[in-house]
Residue frames as a rotation matrix with the C-alpha (Angstrom) as fourth column:
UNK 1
0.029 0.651 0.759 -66.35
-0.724 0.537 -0.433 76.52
-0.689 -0.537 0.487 -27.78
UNK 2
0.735 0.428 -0.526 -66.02
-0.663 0.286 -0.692 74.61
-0.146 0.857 0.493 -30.90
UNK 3
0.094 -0.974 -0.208 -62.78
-0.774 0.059 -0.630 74.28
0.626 0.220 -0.748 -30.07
UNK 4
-0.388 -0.101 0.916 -63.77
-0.881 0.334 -0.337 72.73
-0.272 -0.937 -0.218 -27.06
UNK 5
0.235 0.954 0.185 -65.97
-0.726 0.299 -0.620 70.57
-0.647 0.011 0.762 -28.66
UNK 6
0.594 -0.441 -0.673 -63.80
-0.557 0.379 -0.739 69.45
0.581 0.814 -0.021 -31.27
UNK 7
-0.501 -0.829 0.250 -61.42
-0.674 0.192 -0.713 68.34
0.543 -0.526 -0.655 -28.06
UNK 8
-0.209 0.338 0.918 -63.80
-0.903 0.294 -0.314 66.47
-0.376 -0.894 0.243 -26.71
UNK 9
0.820 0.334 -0.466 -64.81
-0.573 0.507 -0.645 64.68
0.021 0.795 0.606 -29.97
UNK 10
0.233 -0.842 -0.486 -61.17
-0.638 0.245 -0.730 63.96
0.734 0.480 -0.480 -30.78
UNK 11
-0.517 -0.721 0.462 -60.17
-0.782 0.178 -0.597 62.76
0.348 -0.670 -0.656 -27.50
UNK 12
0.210 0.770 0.602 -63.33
-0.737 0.530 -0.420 60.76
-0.642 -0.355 0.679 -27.16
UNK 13
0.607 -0.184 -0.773 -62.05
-0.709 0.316 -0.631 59.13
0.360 0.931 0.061 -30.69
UNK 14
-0.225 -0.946 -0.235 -58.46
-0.366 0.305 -0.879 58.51
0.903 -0.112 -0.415 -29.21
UNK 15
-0.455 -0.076 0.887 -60.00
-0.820 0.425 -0.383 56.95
-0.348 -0.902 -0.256 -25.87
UNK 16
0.793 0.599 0.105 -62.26
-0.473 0.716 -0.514 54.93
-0.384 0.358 0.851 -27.68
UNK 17
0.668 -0.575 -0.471 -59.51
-0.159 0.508 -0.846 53.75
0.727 0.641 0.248 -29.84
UNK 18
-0.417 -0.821 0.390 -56.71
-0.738 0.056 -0.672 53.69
0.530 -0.569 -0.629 -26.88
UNK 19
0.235 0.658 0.715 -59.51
-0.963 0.258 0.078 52.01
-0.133 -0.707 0.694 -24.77
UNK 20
0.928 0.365 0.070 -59.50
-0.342 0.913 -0.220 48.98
-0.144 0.181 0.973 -27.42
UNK 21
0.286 -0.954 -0.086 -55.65
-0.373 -0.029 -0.927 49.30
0.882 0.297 -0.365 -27.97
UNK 22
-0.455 -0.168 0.874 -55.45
-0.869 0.300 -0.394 48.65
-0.196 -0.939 -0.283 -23.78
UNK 23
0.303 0.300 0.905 -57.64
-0.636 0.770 -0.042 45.90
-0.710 -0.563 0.424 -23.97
UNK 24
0.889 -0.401 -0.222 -55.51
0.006 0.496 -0.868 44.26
0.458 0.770 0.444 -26.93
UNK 25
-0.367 -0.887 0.280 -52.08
-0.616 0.006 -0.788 45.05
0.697 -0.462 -0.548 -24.75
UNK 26
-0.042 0.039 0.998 -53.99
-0.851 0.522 -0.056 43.23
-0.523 -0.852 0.011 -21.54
UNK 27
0.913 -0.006 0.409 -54.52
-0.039 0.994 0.102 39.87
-0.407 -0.109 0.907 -23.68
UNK 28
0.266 -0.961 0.078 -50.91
-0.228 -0.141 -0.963 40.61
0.937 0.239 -0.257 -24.71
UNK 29
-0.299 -0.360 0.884 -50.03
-0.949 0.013 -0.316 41.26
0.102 -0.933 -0.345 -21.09
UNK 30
0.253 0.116 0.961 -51.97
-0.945 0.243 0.219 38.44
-0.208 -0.963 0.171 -20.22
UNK 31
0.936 0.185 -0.300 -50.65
-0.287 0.893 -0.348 36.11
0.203 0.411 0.889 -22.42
UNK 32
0.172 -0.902 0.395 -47.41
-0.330 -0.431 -0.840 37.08
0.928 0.014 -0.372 -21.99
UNK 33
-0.091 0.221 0.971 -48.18
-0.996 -0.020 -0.089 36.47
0.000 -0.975 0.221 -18.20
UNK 34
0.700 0.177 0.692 -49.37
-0.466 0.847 0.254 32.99
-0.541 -0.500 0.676 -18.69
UNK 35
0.602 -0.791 -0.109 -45.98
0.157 0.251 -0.955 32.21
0.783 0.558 0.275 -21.02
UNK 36
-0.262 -0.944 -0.201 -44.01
-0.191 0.254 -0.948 32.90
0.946 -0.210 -0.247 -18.02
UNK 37
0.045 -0.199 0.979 -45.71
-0.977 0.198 0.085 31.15
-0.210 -0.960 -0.185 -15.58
UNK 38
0.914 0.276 0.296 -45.34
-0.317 0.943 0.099 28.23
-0.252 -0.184 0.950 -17.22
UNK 39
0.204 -0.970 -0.133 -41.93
0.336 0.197 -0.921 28.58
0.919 0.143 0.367 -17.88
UNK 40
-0.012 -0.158 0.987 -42.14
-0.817 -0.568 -0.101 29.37
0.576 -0.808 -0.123 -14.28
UNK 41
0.815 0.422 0.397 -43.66
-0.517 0.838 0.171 26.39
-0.261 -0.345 0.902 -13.38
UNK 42
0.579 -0.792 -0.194 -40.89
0.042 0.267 -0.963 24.88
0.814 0.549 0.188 -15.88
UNK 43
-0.261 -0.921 0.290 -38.00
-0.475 -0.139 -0.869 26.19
0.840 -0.365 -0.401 -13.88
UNK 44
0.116 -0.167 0.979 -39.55
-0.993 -0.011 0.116 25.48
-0.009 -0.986 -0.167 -10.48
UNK 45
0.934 0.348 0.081 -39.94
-0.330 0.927 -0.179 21.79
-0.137 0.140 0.981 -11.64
UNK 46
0.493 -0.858 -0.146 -36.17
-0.229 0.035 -0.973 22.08
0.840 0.513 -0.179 -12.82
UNK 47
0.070 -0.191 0.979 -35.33
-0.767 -0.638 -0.070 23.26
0.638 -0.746 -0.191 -9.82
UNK 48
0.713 0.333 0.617 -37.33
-0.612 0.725 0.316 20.35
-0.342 -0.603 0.721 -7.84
UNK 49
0.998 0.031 -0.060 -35.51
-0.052 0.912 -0.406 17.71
0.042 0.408 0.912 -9.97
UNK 50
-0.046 -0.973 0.226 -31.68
-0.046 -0.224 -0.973 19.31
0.998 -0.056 -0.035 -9.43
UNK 51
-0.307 -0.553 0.774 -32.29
-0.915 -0.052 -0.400 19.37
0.261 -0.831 -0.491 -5.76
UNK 52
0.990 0.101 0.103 -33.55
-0.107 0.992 0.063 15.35
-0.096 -0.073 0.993 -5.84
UNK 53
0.747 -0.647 -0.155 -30.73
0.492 0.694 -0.526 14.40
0.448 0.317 0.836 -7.84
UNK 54
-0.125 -0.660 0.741 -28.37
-0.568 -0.565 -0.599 16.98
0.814 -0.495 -0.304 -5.65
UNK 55
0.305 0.394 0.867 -30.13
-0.952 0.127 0.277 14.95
-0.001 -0.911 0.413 -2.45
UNK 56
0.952 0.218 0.213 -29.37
-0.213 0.976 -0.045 11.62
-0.218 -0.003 0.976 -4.16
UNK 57
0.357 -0.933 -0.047 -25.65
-0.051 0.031 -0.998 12.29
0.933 0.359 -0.037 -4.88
UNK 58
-0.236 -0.512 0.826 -25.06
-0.788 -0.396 -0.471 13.62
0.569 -0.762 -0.310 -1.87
UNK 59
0.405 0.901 0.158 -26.48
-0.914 0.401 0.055 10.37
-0.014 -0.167 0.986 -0.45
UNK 60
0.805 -0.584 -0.106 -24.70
0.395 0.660 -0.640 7.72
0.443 0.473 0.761 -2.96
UNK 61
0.029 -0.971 0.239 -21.42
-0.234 -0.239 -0.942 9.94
0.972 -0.029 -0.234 -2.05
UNK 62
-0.078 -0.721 0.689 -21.83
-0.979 -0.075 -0.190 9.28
0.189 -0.689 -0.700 1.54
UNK 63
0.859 0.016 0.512 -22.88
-0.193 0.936 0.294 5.72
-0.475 -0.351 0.807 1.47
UNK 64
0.765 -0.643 0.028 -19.66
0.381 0.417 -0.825 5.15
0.519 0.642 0.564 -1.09
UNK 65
-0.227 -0.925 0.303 -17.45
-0.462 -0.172 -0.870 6.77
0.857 -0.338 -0.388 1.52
UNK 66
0.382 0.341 0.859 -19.00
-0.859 0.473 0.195 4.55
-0.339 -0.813 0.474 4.29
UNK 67
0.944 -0.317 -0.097 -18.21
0.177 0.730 -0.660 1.55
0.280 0.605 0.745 1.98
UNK 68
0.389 -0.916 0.096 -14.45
0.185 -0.024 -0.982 2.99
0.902 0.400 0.160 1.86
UNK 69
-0.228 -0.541 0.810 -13.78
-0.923 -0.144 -0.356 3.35
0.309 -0.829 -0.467 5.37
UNK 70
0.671 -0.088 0.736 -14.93
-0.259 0.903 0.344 -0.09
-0.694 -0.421 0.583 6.04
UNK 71
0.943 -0.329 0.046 -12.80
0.270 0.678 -0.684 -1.33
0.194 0.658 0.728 3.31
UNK 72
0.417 -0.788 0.453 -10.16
-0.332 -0.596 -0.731 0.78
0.846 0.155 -0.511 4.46
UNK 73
0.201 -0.590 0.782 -10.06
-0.979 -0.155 0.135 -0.40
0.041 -0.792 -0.609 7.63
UNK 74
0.640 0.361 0.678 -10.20
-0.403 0.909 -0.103 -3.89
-0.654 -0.207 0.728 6.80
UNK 75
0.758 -0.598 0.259 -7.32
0.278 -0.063 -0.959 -3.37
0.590 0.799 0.119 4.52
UNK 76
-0.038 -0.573 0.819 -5.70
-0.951 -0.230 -0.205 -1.63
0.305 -0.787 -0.537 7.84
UNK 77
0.608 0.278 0.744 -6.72
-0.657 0.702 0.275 -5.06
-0.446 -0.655 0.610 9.51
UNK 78
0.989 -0.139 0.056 -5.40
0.144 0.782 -0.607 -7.03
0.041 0.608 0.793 7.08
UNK 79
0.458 -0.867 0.197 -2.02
0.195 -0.118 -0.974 -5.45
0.867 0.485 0.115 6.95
UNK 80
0.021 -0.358 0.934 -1.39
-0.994 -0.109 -0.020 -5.25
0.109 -0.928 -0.358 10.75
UNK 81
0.658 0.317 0.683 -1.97
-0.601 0.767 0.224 -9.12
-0.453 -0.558 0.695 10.84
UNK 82
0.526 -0.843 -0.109 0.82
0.393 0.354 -0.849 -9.76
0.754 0.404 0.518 7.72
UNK 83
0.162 -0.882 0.443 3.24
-0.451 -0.466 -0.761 -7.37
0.878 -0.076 -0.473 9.54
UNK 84
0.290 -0.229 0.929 2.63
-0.937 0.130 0.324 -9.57
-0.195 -0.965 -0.177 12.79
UNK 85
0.853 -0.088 0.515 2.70
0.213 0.959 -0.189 -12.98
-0.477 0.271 0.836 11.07
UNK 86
0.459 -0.854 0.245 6.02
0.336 -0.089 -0.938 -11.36
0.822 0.513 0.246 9.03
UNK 87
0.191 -0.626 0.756 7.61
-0.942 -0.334 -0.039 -10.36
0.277 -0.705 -0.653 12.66
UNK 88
0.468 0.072 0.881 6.74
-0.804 0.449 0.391 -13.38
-0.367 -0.891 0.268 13.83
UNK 89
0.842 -0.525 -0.125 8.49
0.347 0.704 -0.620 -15.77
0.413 0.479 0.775 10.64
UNK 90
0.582 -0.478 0.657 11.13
-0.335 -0.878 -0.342 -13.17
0.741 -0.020 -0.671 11.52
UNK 91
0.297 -0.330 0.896 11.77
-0.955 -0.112 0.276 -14.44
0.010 -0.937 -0.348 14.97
UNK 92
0.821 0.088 0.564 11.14
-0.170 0.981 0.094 -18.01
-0.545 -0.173 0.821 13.93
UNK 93
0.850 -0.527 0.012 13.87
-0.083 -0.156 -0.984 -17.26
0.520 0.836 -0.177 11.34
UNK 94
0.168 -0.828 0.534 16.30
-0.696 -0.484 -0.531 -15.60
0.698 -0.283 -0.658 13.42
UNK 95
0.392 -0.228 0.891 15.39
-0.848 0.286 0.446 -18.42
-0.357 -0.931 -0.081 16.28
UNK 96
0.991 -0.097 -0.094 16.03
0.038 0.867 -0.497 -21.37
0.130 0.488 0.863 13.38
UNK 97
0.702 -0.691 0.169 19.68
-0.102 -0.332 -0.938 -19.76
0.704 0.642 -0.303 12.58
UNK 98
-0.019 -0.238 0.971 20.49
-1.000 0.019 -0.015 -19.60
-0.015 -0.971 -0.238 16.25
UNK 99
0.809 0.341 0.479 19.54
-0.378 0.925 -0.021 -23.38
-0.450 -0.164 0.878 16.41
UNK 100
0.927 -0.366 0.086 21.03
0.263 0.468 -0.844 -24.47
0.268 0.805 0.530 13.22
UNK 101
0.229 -0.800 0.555 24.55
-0.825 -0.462 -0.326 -21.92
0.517 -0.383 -0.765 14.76
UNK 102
0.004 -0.403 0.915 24.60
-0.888 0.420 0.189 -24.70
-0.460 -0.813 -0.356 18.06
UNK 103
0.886 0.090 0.454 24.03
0.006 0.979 -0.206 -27.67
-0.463 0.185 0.867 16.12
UNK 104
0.675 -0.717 -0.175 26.83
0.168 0.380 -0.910 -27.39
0.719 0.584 0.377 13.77
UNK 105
-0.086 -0.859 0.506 29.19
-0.819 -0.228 -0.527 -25.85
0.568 -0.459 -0.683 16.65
UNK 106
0.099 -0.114 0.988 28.08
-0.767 0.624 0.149 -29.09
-0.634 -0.773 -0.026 18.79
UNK 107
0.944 -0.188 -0.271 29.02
-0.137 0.525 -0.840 -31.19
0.301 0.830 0.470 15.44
UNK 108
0.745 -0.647 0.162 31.85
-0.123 -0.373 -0.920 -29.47
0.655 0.665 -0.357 15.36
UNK 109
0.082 -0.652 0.753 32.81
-0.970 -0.227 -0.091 -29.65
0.231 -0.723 -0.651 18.43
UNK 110
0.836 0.460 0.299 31.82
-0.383 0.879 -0.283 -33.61
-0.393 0.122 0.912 18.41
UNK 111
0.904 -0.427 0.024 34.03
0.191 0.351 -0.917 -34.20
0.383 0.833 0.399 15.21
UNK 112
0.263 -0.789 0.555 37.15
-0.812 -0.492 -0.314 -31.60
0.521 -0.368 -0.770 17.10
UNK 113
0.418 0.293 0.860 36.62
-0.800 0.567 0.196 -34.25
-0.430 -0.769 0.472 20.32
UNK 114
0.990 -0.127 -0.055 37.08
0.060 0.749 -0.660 -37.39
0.125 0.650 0.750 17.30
UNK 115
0.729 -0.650 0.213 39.82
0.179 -0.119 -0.977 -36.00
0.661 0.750 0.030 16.38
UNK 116
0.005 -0.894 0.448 42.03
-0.910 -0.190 -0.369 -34.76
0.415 -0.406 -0.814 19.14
UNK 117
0.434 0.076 0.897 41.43
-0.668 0.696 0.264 -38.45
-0.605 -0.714 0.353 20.53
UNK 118
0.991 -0.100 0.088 42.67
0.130 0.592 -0.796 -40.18
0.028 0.800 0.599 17.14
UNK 119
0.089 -0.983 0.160 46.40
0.653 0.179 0.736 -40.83
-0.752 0.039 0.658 16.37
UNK 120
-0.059 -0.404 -0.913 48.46
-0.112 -0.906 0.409 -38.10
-0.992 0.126 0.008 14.16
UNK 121
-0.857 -0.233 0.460 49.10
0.328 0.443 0.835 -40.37
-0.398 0.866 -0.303 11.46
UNK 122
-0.563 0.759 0.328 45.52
0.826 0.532 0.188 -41.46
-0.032 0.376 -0.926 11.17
UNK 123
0.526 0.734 -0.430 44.04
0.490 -0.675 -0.552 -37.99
-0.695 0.080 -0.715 11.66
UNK 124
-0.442 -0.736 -0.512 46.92
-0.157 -0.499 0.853 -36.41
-0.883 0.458 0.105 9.44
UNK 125
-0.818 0.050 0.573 45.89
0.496 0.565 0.659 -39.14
-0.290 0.824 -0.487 6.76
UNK 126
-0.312 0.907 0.282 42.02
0.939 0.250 0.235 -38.05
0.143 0.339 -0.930 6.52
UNK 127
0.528 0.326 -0.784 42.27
0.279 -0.939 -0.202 -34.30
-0.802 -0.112 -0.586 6.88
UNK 128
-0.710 -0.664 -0.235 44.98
-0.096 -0.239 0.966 -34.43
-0.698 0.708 0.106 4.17
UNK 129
-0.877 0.393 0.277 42.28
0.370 0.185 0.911 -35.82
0.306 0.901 -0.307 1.37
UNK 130
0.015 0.999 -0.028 39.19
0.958 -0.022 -0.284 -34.16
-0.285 -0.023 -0.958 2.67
UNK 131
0.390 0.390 0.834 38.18
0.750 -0.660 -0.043 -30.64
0.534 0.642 -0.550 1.94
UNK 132
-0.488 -0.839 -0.239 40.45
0.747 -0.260 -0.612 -27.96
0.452 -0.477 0.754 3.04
UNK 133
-0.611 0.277 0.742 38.17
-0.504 -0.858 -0.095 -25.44
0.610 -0.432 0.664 4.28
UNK 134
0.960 0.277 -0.038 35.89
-0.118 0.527 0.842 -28.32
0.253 -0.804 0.539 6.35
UNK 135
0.378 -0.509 -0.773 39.34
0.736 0.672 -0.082 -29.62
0.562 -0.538 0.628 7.59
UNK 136
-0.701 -0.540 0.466 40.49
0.133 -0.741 -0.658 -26.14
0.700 -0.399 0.592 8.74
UNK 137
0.093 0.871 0.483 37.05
-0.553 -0.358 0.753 -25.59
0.828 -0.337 0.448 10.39
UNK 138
0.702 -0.050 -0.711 37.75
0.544 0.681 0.490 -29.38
0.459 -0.731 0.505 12.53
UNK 139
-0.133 -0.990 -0.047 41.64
0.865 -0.093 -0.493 -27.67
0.484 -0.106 0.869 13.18
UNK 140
-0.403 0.247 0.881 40.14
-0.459 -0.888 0.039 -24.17
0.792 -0.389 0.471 14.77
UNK 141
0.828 0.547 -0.124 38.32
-0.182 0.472 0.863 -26.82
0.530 -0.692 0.490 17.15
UNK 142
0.440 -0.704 -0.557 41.77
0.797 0.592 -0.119 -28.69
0.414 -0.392 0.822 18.50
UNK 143
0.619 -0.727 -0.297 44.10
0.103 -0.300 0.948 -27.65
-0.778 -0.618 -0.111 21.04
UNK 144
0.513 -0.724 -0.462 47.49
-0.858 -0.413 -0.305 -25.87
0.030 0.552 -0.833 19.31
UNK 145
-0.162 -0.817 0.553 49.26
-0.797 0.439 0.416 -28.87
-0.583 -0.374 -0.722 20.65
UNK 146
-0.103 0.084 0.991 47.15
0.330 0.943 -0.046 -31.78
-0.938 0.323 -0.125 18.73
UNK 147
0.933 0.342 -0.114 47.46
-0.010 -0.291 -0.957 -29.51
-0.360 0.894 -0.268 15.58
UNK 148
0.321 -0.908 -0.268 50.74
-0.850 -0.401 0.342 -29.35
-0.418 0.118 -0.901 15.92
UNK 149
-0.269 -0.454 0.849 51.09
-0.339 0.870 0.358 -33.18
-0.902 -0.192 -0.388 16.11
UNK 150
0.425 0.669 0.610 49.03
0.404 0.462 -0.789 -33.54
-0.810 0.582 -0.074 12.99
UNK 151
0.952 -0.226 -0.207 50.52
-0.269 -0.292 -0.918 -31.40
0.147 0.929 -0.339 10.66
UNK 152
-0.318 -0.908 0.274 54.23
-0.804 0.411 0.429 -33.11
-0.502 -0.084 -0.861 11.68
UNK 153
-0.250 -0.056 0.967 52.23
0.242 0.963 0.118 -36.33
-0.937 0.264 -0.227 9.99
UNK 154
0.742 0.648 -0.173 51.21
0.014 -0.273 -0.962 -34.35
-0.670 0.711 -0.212 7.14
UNK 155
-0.223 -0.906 0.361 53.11
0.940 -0.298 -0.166 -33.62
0.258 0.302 0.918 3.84
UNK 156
-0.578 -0.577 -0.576 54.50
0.756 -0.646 -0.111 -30.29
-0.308 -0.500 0.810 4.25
UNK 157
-0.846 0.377 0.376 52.09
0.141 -0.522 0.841 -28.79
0.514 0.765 0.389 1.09
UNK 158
0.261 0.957 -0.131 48.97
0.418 0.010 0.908 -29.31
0.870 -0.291 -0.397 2.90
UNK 159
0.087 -0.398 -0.913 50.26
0.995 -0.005 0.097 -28.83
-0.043 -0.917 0.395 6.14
UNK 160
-0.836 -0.404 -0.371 51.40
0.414 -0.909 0.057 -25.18
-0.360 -0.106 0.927 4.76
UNK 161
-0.598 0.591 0.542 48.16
-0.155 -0.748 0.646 -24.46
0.787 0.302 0.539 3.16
UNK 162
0.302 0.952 -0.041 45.76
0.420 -0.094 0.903 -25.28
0.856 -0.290 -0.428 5.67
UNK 163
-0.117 -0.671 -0.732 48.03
0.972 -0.228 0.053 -23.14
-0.203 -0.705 0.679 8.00
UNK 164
-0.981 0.067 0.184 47.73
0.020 -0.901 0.433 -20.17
0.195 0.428 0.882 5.71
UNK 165
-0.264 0.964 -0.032 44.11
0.286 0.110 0.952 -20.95
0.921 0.243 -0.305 5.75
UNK 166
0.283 0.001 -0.959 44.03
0.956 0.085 0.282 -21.08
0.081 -0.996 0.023 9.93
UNK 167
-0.640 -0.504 -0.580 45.69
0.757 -0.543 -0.363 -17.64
-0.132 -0.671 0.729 9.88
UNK 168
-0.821 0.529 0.215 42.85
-0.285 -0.706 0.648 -15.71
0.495 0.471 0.730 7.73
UNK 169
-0.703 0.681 0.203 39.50
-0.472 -0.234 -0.850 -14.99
-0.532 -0.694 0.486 9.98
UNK 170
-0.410 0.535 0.739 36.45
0.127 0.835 -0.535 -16.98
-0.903 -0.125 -0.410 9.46
C-alpha cells in the first residue's frame, strides 16, 4: 500500500509537471501554428501575384501576336501589290522592246527603201565611209540584186569586208 501510495504521489508529481510541460509545448504548438500561417498567408499571396502576372503575360503575349498578324498581313499586302506593279513594269518592259523592235525595223526598212532607189555609185559612195556594221544592217534590207550593184561601185576592201560581215548571223 505504500507502494501504492508512493505511485500515486510520484505520478501525481510527473502529471503536475507533464501537465505544465503540455501547456508550454501548446504555446510552442501554437506559435509554431501561427508562424506558418503566416507564411501561409505569405505563399497564398505569392501565389495570387504569380497567377496576375501569369494572367497579364498571357494577355500582353496575345495582344503582341494580334499586333503581328496584322503586321504580317499587311506586309503580305504590301508584297502582293510590288509583285503586281513588278509584273506589270515587266509587261510594259517587254511591250516597250517590242515597240522599240518595229520602229527600228520600219527605219530600217525606210532607209533599205532609200537606198535600193538611189544610184550604185551614190549609194556605194556613202555606205563605203559610214559604219560597217550600220551599213551591213541597211545591206540585209536590199534585194541580192541592188547589193550586188553596189558593191561593183565599191572598192574591192570594203566591198570584201562588209560581205564577210553579211555572211556571219546577226
Amino acid at each position: 500500500m505504500r507502494f501504492l501510495i508512493m505511485f500515486v504521489v510520484l505520478f501525481s508529481y510527473a502529471y503536475g509537471v507533464n501537465n505544465n510541460t503540455t501547456y508550454d509545448c501548446t504555446k510552442i504548438f501554437q506559435a509554431k501554428k501561427n508562424q506558418l500561417l503566416l507564411r501561409l498567408d505569405q505563399i497564398d499571396e505569392q501565389q495570387q501575384a504569380l497567377s496576375a502576372l501569369k494572367s497579364a503575360t498571357a494577355r500582353l503575349l496575345k495582344k503582341k501576336s494580334a499586333l503581328l498578324q496584322v503586321q504580317k498581313r499587311d506586309i503580305d499586302a504590301k508584297l502582293k501589290l510590288i509583285k503586281e506593279k513588278e509584273k506589270a513594269v515587266a509587261q510594259m518592259l517587254n511591250k516597250d522592246k517590242q515597240i522599240l523592235a518595229d520602229i527600228k525595223s520600219a527605219v530600217m526598212g525606210k532607209i533599205s527603201q532609200t537606198y535600193s532607189k538611189m544610184k550604185a555609185d551614190a549609194a556605194a559612195g556613202v555606205l563605203s565611209d559610214m559604219n560597217a556594221t550600220v551599213a551591213v544592217s541597211i545591206l540585209r534590207k536590199l534585194d541580192p540584186k541592188v547589193i550586188g550593184k553596189i558593191f561593183t561601185q565599191m572598192s574591192p576592201q570594203k566591198a570584201s569586208q562588209l560581205t564577210i560581215m553579211l555572211t556571219k548571223e546577226k
